[in-house]
C-alpha positions in Angstrom: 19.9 -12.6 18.9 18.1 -9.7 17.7 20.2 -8.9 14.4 17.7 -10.1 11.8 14.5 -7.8 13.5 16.9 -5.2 13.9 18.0 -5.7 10.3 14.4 -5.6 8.8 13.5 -2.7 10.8 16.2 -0.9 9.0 15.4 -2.2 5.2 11.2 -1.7 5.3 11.3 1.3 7.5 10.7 3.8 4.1 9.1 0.9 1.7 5.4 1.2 0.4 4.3 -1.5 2.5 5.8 -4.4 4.7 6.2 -7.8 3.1 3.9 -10.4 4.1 5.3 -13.1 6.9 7.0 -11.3 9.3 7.0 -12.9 12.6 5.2 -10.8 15.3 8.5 -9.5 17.1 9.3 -8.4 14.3 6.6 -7.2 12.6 6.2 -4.8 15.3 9.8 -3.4 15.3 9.6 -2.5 11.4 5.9 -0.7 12.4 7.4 1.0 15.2 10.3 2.2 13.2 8.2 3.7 10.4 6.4 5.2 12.5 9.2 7.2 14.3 10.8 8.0 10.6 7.5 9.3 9.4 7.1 11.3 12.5 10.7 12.3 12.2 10.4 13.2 8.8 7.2 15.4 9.2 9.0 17.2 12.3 11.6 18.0 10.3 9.5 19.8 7.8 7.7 22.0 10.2 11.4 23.5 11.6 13.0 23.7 7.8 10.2 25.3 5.4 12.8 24.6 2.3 12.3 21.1 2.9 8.2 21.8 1.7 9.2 23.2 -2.3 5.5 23.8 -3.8 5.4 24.3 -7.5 2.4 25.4 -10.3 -0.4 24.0 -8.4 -1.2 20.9 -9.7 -1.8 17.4 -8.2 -1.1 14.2 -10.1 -4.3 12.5 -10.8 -3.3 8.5 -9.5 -1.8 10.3 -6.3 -4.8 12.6 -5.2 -7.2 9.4 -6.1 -4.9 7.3 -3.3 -5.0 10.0 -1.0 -9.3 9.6 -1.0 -8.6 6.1 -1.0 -6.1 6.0 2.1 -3.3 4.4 0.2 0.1 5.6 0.8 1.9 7.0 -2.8 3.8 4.7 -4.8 7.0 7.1 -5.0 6.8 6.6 -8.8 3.3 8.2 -9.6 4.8 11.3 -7.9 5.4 14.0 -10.8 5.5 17.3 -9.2 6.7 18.8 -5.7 3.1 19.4 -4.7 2.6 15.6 -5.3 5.3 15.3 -2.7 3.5 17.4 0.0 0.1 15.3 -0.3 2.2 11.9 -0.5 4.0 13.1 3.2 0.2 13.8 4.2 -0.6 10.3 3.3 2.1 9.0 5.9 -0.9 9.3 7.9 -2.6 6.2 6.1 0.2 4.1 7.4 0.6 4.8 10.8 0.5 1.6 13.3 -0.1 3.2 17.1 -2.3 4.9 19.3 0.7 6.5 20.2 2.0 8.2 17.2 -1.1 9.5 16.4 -1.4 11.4 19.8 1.7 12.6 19.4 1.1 13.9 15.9 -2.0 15.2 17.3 -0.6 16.8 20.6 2.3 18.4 18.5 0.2 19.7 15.4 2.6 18.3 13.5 0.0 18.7 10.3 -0.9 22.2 11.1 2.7 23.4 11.4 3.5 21.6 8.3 0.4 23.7 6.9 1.3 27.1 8.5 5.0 26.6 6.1 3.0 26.0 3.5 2.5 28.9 0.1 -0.4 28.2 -1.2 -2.5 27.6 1.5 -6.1 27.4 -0.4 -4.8 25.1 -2.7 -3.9 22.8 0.1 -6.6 23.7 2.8 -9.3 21.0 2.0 -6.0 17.9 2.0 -4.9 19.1 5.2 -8.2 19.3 6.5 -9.0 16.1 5.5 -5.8 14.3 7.1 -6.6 16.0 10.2 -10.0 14.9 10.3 -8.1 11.6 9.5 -6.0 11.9 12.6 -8.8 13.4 15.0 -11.2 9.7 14.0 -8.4 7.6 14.8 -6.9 9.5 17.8 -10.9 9.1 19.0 -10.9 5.3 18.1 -7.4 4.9 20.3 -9.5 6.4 23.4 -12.1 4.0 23.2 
């Protein structure tokens, strides 16, 4: 009865964005489900810093203008492994509950992903900004 939410779930749980259509059920399976893998993913960097490679400190131009713009990277405008560090930042943009965003929040999931990171000026004013981010819509979930 449940195979085909279960099914999509699994297939648009790490795509840019969900396909227009879904029926509620399971619309909120595949949100729920990004959500924990984004979570999941994040968590995994603050315990394993290899998992965080910087390189010569440059950004890619289309993905720092989607960070400002709170779009999630398109995996192919990524050109450098400090393009990958903003783009997991930028999981923020896509996060669907009040929960996950507590439990970012209540974990510092950001700031221990920051305290394994190098460079840490070059990085200081995204991570500030994401958790900003999170702080405006953990306050928005309380109201």
């Amino acid at each position: 009865e449940d195979y085909n939410i279960i099914h999509d779930a699994i297939k648009y749980h790490n795509k840019l964005s969900l396909p227009e259509g879904l029926e509620n059920r399971d619309l909120k399976m595949c949100k729920l489900i990004r959500d924990a893998d984004k979570i999941d993913i994040i968590y995994n960097i603050t315990i394993d810093k290899s998992l965080l490679p910087e390189d010569d400190g440059k950004f890619s131009d289309a993905i720092v203008n989607n960070f400002y713009e709170h779009k999630c990277a398109d995996y192919k405008d990524i050109k450098c492994d400090n393009d990958n560090i903003l783009t997991t930042l930028m999981f923020m943009y896509d996060i669907n509950f009040p929960y996950s965003f507590k439990y970012i929040k209540d974990h510092k999931l950001i700031e221990n992903m920051y305290d394994n990171i190098e460079n840490k000026e070059l990085f200081k004013e995204y991570f500030d900004y994401i958790i900003n981010y999170i702080d405006e819509k953990s306050l928005e979930t309380e109201n």
